[in-house]
C-alpha positions in Angstrom: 78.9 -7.5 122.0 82.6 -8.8 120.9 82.0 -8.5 117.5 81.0 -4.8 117.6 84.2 -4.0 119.3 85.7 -5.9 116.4 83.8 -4.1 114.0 84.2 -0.5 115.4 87.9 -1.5 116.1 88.2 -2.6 112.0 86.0 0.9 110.7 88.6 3.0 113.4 91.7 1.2 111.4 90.4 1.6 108.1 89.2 5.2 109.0 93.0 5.9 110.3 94.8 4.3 106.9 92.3 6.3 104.4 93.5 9.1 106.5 97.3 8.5 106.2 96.5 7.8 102.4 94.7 11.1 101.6 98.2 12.8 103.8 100.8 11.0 101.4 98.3 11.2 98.4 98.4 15.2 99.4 102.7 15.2 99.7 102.7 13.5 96.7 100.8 16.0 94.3 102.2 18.6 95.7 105.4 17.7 94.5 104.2 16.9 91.4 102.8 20.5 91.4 106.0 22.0 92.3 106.3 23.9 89.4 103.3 25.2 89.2 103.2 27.2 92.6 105.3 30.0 93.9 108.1 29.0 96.3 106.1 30.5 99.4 103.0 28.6 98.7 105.1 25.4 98.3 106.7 25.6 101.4 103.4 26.7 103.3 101.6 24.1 102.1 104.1 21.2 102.1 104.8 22.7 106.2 100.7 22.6 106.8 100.9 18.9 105.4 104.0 18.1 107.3 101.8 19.1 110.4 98.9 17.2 109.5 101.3 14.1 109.3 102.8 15.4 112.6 99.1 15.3 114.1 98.1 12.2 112.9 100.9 10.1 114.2 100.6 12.2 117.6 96.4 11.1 117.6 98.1 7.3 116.2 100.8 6.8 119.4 97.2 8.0 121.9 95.5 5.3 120.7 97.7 2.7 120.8 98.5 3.0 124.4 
């Protein structure tokens, strides 16, 4: 029974950094793709991701405690 905790405890972790890596991955084209978007669309994205970062470490601290 131990090693199922362990086991859902490592596919939560792994679940949670694949998450955080698809949020930078997401920043990081965006600014790469600067150029190519209007101003507004820039900003509303980059404040959607900004949120979704905001969101995840909010779900991040609940679990922890």
């Amino acid at each position: 029974m131990a090693s199922r905790g362990k086991t859902e405890t490592s596919k939560l972790k792994q679940n949670l950094e694949e998450q955080l890596d698809r949020l930078m991955q997401q920043l990081q084209d965006l600014e790469e793709c600067r150029e190519e978007l209007d101003a507004d669309e820039y900003e509303e994205t980059k404040k959607e991701t900004l949120e979704q970062l905001s969101e995840f470490n909010d779900s991040l601290k609940k679990i922890m405690s």
